[in-house]
Structure formats: structure tokens, C-alpha cells
N, C-alpha and C positions, 0 to 999 in steps of 0.2 A: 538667500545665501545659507546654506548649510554651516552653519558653527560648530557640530560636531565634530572629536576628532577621528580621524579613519583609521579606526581599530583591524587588523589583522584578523579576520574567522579563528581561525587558529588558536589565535589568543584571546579573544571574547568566548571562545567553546572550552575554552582551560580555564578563563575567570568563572564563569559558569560552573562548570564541574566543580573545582576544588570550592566552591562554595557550599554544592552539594556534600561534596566530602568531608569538608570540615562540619558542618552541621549536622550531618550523619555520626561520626567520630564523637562531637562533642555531646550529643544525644545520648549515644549508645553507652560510654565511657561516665557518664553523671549518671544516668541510669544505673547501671553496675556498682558503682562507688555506693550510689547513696543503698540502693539495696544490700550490700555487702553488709555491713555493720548488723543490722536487726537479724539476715538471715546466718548469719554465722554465732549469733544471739541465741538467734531458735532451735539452731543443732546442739546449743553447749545445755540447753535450758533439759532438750530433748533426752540428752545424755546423763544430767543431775537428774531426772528422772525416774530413770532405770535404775540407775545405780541407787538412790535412796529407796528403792522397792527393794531391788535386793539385799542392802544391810536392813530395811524392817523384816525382812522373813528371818535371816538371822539372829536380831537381838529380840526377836519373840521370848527366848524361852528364859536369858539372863534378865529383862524387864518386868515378865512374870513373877519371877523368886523376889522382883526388887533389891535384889544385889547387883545389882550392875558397876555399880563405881568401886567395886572391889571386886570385879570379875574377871576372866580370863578376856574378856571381850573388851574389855575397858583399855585392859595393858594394851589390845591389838591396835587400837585407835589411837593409843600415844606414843604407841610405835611408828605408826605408820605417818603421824602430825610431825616426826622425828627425821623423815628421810631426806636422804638429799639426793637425787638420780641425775645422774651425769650423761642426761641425755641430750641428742642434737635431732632436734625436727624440722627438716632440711636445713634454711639457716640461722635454724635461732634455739638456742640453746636455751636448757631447763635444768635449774639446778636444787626447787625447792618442790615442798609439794605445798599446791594453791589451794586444793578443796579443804572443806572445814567441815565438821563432821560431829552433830553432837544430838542427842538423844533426849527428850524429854518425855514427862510421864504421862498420867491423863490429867490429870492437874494444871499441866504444864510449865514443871519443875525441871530443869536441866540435870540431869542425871548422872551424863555422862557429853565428854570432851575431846575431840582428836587434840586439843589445844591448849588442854586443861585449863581454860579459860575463867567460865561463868558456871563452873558447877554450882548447883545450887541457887541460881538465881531463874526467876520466876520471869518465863518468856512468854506466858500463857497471852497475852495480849497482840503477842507480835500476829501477821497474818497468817505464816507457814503456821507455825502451831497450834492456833486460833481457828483455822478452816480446817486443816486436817484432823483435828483433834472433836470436828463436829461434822469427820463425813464429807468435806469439800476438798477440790486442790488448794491445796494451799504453798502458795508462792510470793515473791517481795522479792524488791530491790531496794538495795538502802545505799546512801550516799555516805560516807565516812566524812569525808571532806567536803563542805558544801562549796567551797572555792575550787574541785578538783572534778571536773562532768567524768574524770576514769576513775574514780574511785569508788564506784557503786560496785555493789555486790550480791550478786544473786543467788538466792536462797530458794530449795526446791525442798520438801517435804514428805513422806509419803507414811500412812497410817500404821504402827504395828498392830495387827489383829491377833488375838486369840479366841477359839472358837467365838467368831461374827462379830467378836467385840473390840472396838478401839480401845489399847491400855498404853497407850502411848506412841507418839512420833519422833520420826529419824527425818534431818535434814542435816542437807548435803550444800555449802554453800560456796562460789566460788566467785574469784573478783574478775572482775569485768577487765582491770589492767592487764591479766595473764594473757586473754586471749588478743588484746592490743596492737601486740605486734604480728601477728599472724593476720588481723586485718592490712594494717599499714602495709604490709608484704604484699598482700594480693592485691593493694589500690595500688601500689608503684608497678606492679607486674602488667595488670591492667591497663593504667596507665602508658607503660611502655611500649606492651604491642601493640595496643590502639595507636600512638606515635609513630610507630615503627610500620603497618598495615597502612595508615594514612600518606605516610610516604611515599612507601612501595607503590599506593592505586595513585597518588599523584603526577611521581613517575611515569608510570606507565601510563596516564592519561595525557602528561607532556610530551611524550612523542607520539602517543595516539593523534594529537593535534598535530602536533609539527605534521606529521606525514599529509593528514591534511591539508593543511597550507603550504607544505611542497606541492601537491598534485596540486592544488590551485596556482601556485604561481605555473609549476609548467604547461598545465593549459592556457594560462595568461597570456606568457613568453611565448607557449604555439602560437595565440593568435594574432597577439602583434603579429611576430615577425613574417605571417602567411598575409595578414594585412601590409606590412610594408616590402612584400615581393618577396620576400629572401626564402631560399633552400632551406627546410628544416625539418628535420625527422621527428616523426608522429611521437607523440611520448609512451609509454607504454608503461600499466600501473595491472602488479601482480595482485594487490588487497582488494584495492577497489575498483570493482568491477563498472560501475557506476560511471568509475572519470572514464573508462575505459569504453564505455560506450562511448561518451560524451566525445570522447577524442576521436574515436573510430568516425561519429558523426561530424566534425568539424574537418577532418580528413577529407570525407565525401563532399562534402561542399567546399572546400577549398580544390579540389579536382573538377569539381562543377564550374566553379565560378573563373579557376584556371583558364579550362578548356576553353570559354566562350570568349573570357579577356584575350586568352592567347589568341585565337583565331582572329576575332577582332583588329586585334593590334597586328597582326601578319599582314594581315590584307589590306590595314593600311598603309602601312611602310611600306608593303611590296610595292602597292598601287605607287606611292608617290616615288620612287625609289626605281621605280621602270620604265616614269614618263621621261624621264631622261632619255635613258638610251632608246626609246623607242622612238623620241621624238625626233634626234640624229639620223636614225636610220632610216624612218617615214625619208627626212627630207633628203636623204644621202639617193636614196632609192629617186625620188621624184625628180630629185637633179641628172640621173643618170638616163633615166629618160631622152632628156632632150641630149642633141648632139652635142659632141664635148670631142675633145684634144684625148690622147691615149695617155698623158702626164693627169691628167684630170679625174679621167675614168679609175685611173687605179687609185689614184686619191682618197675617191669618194668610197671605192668600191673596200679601202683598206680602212675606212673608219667606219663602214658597218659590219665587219669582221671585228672591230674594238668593240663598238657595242656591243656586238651580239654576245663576243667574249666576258664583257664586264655584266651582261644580264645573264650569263652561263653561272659565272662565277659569285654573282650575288645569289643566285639560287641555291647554288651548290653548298655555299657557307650556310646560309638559310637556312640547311636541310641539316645538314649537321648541328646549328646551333642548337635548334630545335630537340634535335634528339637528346644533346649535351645537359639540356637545360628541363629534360624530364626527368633527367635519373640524379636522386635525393643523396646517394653515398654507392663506392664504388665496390660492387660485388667480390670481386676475386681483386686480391692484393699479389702482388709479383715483385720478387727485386728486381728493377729495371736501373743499367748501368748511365750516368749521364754522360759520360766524357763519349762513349760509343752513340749514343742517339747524336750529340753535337756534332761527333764526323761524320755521320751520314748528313746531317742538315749542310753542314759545309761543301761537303760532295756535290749533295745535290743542285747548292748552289755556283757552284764554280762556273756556268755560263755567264750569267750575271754578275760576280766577281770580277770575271776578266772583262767584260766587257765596260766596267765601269771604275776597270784598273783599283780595284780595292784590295789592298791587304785584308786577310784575316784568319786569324789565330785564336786555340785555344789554351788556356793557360789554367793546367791544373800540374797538382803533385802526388797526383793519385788517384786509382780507379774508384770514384765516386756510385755509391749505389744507394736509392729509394724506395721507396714501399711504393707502387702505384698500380696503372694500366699504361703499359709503354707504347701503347700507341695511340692515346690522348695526348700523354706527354710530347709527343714527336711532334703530333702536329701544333697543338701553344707554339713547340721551339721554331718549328716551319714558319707559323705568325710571326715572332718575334724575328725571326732571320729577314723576311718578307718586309716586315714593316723597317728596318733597319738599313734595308736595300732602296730601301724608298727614298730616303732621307738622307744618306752618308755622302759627304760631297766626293765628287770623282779624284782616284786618287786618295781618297782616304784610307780608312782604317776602322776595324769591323773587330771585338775583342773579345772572345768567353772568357767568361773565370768561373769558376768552380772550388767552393770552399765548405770544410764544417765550418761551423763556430756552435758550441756548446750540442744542445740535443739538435741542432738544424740543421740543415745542408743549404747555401745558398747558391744558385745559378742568378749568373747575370751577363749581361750584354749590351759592350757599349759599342755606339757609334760615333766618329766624329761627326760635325754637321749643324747644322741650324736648332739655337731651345727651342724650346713649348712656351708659347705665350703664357704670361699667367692665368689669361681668365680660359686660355682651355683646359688646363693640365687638370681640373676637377672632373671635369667631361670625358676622359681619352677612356674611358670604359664605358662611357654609353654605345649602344646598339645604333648605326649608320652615324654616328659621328664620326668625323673623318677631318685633317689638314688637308694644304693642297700641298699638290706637289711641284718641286721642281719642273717638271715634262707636262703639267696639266693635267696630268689624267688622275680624274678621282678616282679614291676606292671605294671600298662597300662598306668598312666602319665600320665590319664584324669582326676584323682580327685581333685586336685586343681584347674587347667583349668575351672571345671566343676564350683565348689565355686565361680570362681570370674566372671563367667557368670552369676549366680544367683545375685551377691552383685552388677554387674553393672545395673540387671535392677530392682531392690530398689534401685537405684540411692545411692548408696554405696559405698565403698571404701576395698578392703583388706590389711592388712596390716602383714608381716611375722618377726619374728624378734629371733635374738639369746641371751636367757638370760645366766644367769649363772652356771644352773645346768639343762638347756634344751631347750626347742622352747618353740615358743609364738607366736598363730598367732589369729590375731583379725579383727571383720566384725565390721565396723561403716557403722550403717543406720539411717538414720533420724526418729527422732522421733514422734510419730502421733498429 
């Protein structure tokens, strides 16, 4: 016994995927984040740099004199320690200046201060002015606050030279909190189109599946319902080409396995369906043989003119069913009027009318019109007239009506006369199912069969019912 539950393709290909997606997403998005921080580190590092090379080629020639803390160059650095720039770098505004900026000798005596901080104190120990001051890069990061992981501040160094000789370093130092938010910005940004891209491919992965599991179910629903006999048009799939084989392929074999059902099943019903009248006729024939009375002769000789009639006219239907019941939906649509095809059914019937002293009437309130093939339709109504002739007791009464109701139009036709047992009224649409009749003469059992082959391809409905003083049976087809 399978305990699993039956998951949908569709949605096992979508549990699937977004797991790839989100695993991808979360990958790609941690990856970015954690490298963010260090590489946005190494461009600012990149940057203090350059810039501390170019104030040591500048403060070369004030560190020389050793006047630099009363120098023109000194004021520029307490200027500039002084500024407040009212700038917006996209969205995050700058209103102080972060770098630190101060000068030490070859000693390693602070000299000078954007900060006017630690003039005069003795940094010769620190790393920046410790390695550069001996020929090396010299760089550090110092934590201000050891409870505070943003409060470190990085210090870049670069040699001042005079002819080949180190007489002192310039370093350039700036805090790690400045550039803080410019990180934070680009993880949320990050962050967000990653969110937003995972979306969108999930999306689009969601009805990638679904469409899948549409075409699967309509090859599904093809093959039921080609397995349980029913009329149904082949599915057709513009993406994938694939189901479209697979349909085209189930097509050919349901016209294969058709063909040979169908033939099968003809030639058995016909067979049995002919021993009847042939067997009447055999014996009608072998009785006429011997000598007989003229009341006799024509007896015999008039019920194998029935036969031969009711084998004419089971063929006849036969032939048509047959054709009826290959074609899947109906090529050309035509307004066909019904009140006009009912008077001709009525016309044509008026032999049998009068002869069976039937009233009948159509009762509509307006020229009624359908989307169809008008000469399927005529003949269902021919059936339905036929079958109603069969059964209305003499002297009765025979009724069209003709109605909309909402988007439908409904045709029906009652007769007075004898119900429908209950255990056949599930049956009156099988093929050579048939009541008896009044007069004895069976029919062929294809005339209903026949009607509701018509009603199924106006995509239609039949419907048969027992009223109170006789049958009632009604085509709803949509309305044009």
C-alpha cells in the first residue's frame, strides 16, 4: 500500500525549484553581505593611501625647516579639521569632516594636527609611524571603544622624503563608523533585490509549473474521457511541443482503437438486430410458398415489406449515426431558426397526425434562432416528432414550446400517453434500446441516440422527463 501522499508534478517541480531558488538567493546574498564590509574597507584603506602620499610630498618642505606647527601648512590642516560640508551622498548625508590628519617627525614626535589634538606627544611606537618611519607600510586599526566593534579607526601613513631620506610621516586616519552607513545601505539594497529577483523567478516558476500541470491534467481528462467513449477534442499546447506530440500520439491511437471498436460493435448489433427481420421474412417467404387463401398471401407478403422496411430503415439510421458520431465539433455555425424547422417537422408529419386524430401545436412568442447545422437539427426534431407519434395515445395531443431562459434557448416536446418505466428512463439513450409499442412493431433504438449526438455537438444538453399526463423531453442549447 502506498502511504505517500499524491503530490501534483506541478507542485513537487515548484517545491523543487524554489528550494533551488532560495538556496541560490541565500548563498549569493551572504556571500555579498559578508564580503561587503572588508571590500568597502579596502577601497577606503586604498584611498587614505594616496591621499597621505600626497599631503607627504607637500609637507616635505615645512617639516624640513621644522616649523611646521607655526606654518602656513599647519593653519591649512586646522582649517580643514574645522569644516562642516553639507553634503548628501545619495541618501545619507555628511556634515562633518571624518579624516584625521597629523604629521610626525623622524623621531616620531607629532608635530602637527588637523585636530590639534596630541601635538607633541610621542607616537613613535604606534605601527603607522613605527614602519613608515623605518621604510615599511605602515597601517593600524585601533578600537576607541572596546565595547563598540564600529569604533575602530584606520590609520594609513605614508613617508615624507627628502633627497632619499625619511624626515618624517603624514598619516591620514579615518573611523570605520563613517563609512557604516554606506555599508548598511548597500546590505539592505542588496538584500532587497535579492528578495525582490527571488520573487519575480518564483513567480515565474509558479506558472511555469502550473502550465505544466494544466497540460497534464488535459492529457489526463483526454484520456479518460476517450477511454470512457465520450466526444472530445484533442488538446492543443502552443509551449510545449512535447504534450503535443504526446496528444497528437494518443489522438492516433484512439482513432485506431476507435476504428476497430467501432466496426466490432456495428457488426455486432447489426448481426443481431437483423436476425429479426430476416427471420420474419425467411419464414413469411417459406409460408408463401405453399398454397394459401388471397387474405393470407397478402398478409404474409405485407409483413415482409415491414421487415424489409425496418432492415431499410435500421441501416439507414446506421449510416447516419455513424457519420454523426465521427465528427468531434461542428465546422460551419449557421443561425438556424427553430419555430421554422418545427413547422416543417409538423407538415411533414400531418399523415400520421390525422391519421391518429392528434392535435399539435406549436407554442412559441417569437422567432427563435440558434447557432448550429440546420439540418442535424431537423432531423433530432424528425426523431423526436417520430418517437412521439409512436407513443401519444389516439386522439391526443402533441406540444412544441419554445423558450429563452437566461443565455439558453430551450426546445421541448410533449406528448400525452403512457411514462417511462423507471428502470428504463436511464437507458432511452442507448444505441437499439427501444419500448414496445402500442401496434407491436419495434423500432431501431437509434432515434434518441441519434438526438443526443446532435445536442452534444451544439454543445447541449438533452433532457427526458415524465409529466403527468405524458412525456416531456427537452434540447437546451445555448443561445447565439
Amino acid at each position: 500500500m502506498n502511504r505517500w501522499p499524491k503530490i501534483p508534478l506541478g507542485l513537487r517541480l515548484f517545491f523543487l525549484y524554489s528550494v533551488l531558488v532560495g538556496m541560490t538567493a541565500y548563498m549569493v546574498s551572504r556571500t555579498v553581505v559578508q564580503e561587503l564590509k572588508p571590500t568597502v574597507r579596502q577601497t577606503t584603506e586604498e584611498t587614505l593611501v594616496d591621499m597621505a602620499n600626497l599631503l607627504a610630498v607637500l609637507a616635505e618642505e615645512e617639516v624640513l625647516k621644522g616649523q611646521i606647527s607655526e606654518s602656513r601648512f599647519q593653519q591649512i590642516l586646522t582649517s580643514y579639521g574645522q569644516r562642516e560640508p553639507q553634503a548628501r551622498i545619495y541618501e545619507i548625508g555628511k556634515k562633518s569632516i571624518n579624516h584625521r590628519i597629523y604629521i610626525a617627525d623622524k623621531n616620531g614626535i607629532v608635530v602637527a594636527d588637523s585636530w590639534q589634538k596630541d601635538i607633541g606627544a610621542d607616537y613613535s611606537q604606534w605601527n603607522d609611524v613605527y614602519l613608515t618611519l623605518r621604510g615599511q607600510y605602515g597601517a593600524r586599526s585601533t578600537t576607541e571603544d572596546p565595547n563598540d566593534p564600529l569604533s575602530t579607526v584606520m590609520h594609513v601613513a605614508a613617508p615624507i622624503y627628502h633627497q632619499g631620506e625619511i624626515i618624517g610621516s603624514v598619516t591620514v586616519a579615518k573611523s570605520n563608523r563613517s563609512v557604516q552607513p554606506f555599508i548598511d545601505l548597500s546590505k539592505r539594497n542588496v538584500i532587497f533585490w535579492m528578495i525582490l529577483m527571488s520573487g519575480l523567478v518564483l513567480i515565474a516558476g509558479a506558472l511555469f509549473a502550473w502550465r505544466i500541470h494544466s497540460a497534464l491534467h488535459k492529457l489526463e481528462n483526454y484520456a479518460t474521457k476517450m477511454g470512457e467513449g465520450e466526444k472530445v477534442v484533442k488538446p492543443t499546447f502552443r509551449i510545449f511541443y512535447e504534450y503535443g506530440t504526446l496528444s497528437d500520439a494518443l489522438e492516433k491511437m484512439r482513432n485506431q482503437l476507435d476504428g476497430k471498436q467501432y466496426v466490432e460493435e456495428y457488426v455486432q448489433t447489426l448481426t443481431h438486430e437483423l436476425k429479426s427481420p430476416l427471420s420474419a421474412i425467411k419464414g413469411a417467404s417459406e409460408i408463401l410458398q405453399m398454397p394459401l387463401p388471397e387474405e393470407k398471401v397478402t398478409r404474409f407478403a405485407s409483413n415482409i415489406e415491414r421487415e424489409s422496411d425496418r432492415m431499410q430503415s435500421l441501416i439507414d439510421k446506421l449510416l447516419q449515426l455513424a457519420r454523426l458520431e465521427k465528427r468531434l465539433e461542428l465546422e460551419v455555425l449557421e443561425k438556424v431558426s427553430v419555430d421554422a424547422i418545427i413547422n416543417q417537422v409538423i407538415q411533414a408529419s400531418d399523415s400520421r397526425l390525422v391519421a391518429k386524430d392528434v392535435l399539435c401545436r406549436l407554442q412559441s412568442n417569437d422567432n427563435h434562432v440558434v447557432l448550429g447545422d440546420a439540418f442535424l437539427l431537423k432531423q433530432g426534431l424528425f426523431n423526436l416528432m417520430d418517437n412521439a407519434l409512436d407513443f401519444v395515445y389516439p386522439q391526443g395531443e402533441i406540444q412544441w414550446l419554445v423558450e429563452v431562459s437566461g443565455e439558453t434557448t430551450l426546445i421541448s416536446i410533449f406528448n400525452t400517453g403512457p411514462s417511462i418505466p423507471d428502470y428504463a428512463m436511464p437507458r432511452l439513450t442507448e444505441r437499439f434500446y427501444s419500448l414496445g409499442r402500442e401496434n407491436g412493431v419495434k423500432s431501431t433504438g437509434l432515434g434518441l441516440n441519434f438526438v443526443e449526438q446532435v445536442v452534444k455537438l451544439h454543445n447541449g444538453s438533452l433532457g427526458i422527463e415524465n409529466l403527468k399526463n405524458g412525456v416531456k423531453v427537452t434540447l437546451t442549447l445555448p443561445a447565439p
